[in-house]
DRENNUGU-917944 format. One line per 8 residues: number of its first residue (from 0); their letters; for each residue x, y, z of C-alpha. Coordinates in nm, 4 decimals, decimal comma, m for minus. Example, Ala and Ser with C-alpha at 12.3 -4.5 7.8 and 13.67 -1.06 7.14 Angstrom:
0) as) 1,2300 m0,4500 0,7800; 1,3670 m0,1060 0,7140
***
This chain:
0) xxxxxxxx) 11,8790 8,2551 16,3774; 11,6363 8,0216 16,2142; 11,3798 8,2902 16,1338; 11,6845 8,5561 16,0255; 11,8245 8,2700 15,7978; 11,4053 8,2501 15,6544; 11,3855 8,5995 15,5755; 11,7034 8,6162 15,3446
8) xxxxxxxx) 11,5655 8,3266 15,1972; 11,2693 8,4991 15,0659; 11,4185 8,8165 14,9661; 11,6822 8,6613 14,7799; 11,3869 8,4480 14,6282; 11,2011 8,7755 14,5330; 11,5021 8,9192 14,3992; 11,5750 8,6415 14,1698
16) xxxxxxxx) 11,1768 8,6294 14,0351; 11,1901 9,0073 13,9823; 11,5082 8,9569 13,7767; 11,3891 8,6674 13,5995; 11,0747 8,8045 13,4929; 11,1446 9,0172 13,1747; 11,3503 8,7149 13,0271; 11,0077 8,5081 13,0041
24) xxxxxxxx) 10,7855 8,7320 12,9591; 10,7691 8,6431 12,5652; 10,6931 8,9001 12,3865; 11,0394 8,8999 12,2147; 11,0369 8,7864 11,8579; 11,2060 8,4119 11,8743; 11,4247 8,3199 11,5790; 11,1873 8,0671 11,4088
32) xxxxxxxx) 11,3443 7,8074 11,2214; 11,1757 7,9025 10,9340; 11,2496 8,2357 10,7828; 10,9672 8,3805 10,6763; 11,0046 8,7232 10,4367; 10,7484 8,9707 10,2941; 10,6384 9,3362 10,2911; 10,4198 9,4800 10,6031
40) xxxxxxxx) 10,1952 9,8127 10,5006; 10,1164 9,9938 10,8199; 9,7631 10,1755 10,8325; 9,8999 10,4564 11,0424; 10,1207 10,6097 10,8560; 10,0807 10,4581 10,5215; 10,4314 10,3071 10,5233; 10,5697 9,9877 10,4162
48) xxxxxxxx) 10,8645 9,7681 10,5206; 11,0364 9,4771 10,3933; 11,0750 9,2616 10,6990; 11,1902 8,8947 10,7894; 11,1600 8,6197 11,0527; 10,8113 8,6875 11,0800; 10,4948 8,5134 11,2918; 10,2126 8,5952 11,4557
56) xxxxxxxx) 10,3021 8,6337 11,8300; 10,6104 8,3806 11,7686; 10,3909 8,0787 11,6298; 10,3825 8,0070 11,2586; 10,2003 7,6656 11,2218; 9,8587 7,5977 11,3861; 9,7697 7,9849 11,4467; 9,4206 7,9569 11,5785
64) xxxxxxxx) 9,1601 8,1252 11,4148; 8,7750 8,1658 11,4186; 8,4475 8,2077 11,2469; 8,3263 8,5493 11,1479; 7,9829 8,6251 11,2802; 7,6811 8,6976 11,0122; 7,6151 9,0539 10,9494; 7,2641 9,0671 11,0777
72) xxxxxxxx) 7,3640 8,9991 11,3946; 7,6649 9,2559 11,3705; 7,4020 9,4937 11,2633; 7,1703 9,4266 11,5433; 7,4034 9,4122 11,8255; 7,6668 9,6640 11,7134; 7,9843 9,4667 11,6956; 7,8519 9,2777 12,0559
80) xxxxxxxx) 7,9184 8,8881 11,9699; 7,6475 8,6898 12,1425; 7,9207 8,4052 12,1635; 8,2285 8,3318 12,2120; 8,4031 8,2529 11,9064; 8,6731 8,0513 12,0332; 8,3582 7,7974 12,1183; 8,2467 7,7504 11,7870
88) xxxxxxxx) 8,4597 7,6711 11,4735; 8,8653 7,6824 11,5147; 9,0316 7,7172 11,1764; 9,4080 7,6269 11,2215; 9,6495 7,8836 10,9803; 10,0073 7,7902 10,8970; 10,2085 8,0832 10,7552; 10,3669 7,8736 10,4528
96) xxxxxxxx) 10,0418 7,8685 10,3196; 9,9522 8,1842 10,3342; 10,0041 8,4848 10,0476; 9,8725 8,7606 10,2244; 9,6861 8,8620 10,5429; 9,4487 9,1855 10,4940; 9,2853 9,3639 10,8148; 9,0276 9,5358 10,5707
104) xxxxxxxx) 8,8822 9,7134 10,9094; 9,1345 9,8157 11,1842; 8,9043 10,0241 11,3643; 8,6250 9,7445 11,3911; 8,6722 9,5684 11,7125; 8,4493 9,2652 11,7908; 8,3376 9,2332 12,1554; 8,2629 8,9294 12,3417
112) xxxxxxxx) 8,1922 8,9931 12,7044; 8,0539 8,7461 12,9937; 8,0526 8,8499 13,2998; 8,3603 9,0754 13,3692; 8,5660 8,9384 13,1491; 8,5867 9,0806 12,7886; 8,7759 8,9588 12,4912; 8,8391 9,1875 12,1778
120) xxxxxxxx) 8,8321 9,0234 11,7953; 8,9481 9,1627 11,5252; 8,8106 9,0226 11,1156; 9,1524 8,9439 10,8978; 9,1269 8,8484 10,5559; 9,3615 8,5112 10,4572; 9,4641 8,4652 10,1243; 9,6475 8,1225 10,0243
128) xxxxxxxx) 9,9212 8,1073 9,7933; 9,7163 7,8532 9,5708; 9,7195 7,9115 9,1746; 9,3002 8,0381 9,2695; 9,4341 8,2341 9,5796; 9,1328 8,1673 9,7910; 9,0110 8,4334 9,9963; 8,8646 8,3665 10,3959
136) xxxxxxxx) 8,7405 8,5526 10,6589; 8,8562 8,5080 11,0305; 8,8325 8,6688 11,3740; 9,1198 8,6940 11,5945; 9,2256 8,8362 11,9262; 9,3265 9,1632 11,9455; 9,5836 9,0786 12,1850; 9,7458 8,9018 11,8923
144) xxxxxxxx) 10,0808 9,0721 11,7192; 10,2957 9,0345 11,3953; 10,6630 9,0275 11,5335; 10,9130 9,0568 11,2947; 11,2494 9,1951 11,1859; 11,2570 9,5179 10,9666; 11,5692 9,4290 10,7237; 11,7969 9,7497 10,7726
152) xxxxxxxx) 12,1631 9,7398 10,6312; 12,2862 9,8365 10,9699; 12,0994 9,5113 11,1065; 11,7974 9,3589 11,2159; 11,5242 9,5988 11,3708; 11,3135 9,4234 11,5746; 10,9025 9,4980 11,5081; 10,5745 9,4241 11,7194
160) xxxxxxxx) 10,2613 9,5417 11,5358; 9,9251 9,5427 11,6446; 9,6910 9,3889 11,4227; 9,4958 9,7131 11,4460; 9,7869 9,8883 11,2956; 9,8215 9,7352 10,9792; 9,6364 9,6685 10,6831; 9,8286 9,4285 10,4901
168) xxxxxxxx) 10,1179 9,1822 10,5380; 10,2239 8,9858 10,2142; 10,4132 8,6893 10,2687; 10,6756 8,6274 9,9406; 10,8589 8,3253 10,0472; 11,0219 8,1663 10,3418; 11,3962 7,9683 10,3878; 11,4759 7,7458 10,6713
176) xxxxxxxx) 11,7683 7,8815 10,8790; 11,9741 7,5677 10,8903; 11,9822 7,5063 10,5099; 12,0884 7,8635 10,4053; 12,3269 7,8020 10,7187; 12,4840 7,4744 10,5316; 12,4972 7,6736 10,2114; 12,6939 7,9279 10,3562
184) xxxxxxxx) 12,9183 7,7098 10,5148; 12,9643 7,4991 10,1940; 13,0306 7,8299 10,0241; 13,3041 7,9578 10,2043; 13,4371 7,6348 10,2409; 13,4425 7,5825 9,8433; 13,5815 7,9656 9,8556; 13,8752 7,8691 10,0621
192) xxxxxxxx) 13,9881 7,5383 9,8708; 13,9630 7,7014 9,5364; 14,2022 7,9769 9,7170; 14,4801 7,7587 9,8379; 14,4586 7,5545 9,5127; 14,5146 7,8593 9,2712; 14,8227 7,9426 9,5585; 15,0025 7,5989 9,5612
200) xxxxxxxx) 14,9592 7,5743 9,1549; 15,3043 7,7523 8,9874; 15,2583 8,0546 8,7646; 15,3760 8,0267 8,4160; 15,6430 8,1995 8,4779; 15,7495 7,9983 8,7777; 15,6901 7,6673 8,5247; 15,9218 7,7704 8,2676
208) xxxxxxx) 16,2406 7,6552 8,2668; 16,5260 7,9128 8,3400; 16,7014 7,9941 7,9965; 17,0708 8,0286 8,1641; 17,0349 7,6618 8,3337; 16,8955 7,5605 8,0202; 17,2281 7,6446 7,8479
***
């Protein structure tokens, strides 16, 4: 009984992981509570799209980042890296300071292997929304994605891109989601009270004082 009551255990705890398992898997785009907004050109079919809630991978403030390598030793070993970036210099990105992000390169993948294990880099260009715009060069994983919404009339489409498969992402402002919230709110609400006031206050007509009473 003991070891019948055990095995039901285990399958129901199975069960429950294997249902679980797509909820946290996190590679759904969260609703940040910033907003930020832009145009995304895609490299493989030349499009563009206006899109929203964007981030890279569903972070938006210290986005890790790391030093490109110099191009003699590109040019020697063939996009090999003879280190591992992530041990050298880690330049933290947040998006609100960012104008653009250029991938001036997609097909150049950066290699860093040790052993078995291999990591892929990819160099993005990060231009800051200050009056000089201030260009810098970064690596970053390839495992890496913009997530965002496309902004279609009919809703929201949701968007995971590579950051092989674009070339440019241009950030043109952000809004946090509880402000525009409160605006809204305040809106309708002013919307409402100017309704019922014009509805309690009498018409002219209603005002004037009935000629035959009058009399």
């Amino acid at each position: 009984m003991k070891q019948a009551y055990q095995k039901v255990s285990l399958i129901a705890c199975v069960a429950l992981i294997n249902w679980s398992s797509p909820e946290t898997s996190g590679d759904s785009p969260r609703k940040q509570k910033i907003n930020f907004y832009g145009t995304l050109y895609i490299c493989t079919n030349a499009k563009s799209y206006e899109v929203e809630n964007i981030s890279i991978s569903n972070i938006c403030k210290l986005i890790s980042v790391y030093e490109t390598p110099c191009k003699k030793e590109i040019q020697e070993n063939k996009l090999q890296l003879p280190q591992d970036p992530r041990k050298g210099i880690v330049t933290r990105l947040d998006l609100s300071e960012i104008a653009e992000i250029n991938v001036p390169m997609p097909t150049n993948v950066y290699t860093f292997q040790k052993n078995s294990h291999i990591i892929n880099f990819i160099e993005i260009e990060v231009v800051s929304n200050n009056p000089e715009h201030t260009k810098r060069q970064y690596l970053i994983e390839t495992t890496r994605k913009i997530m965002c919404d496309e902004i279609n009339t009919a809703g929201p489409i949701e968007k995971e891109v590579p950051m092989q498969a674009f070339t440019r992402l241009v950030i043109k402002g952000y809004q946090d989601r509880d402000l525009v919230e409160r605006e809204r709110k305040r809106t309708l609400k002013n919307q409402r009270n100017k309704k019922i006031e014009q509805e309690s206050t009498p018409t002219t007509e209603e005002s004037a004082p009935n000629k035959d009473q009058a009399e």
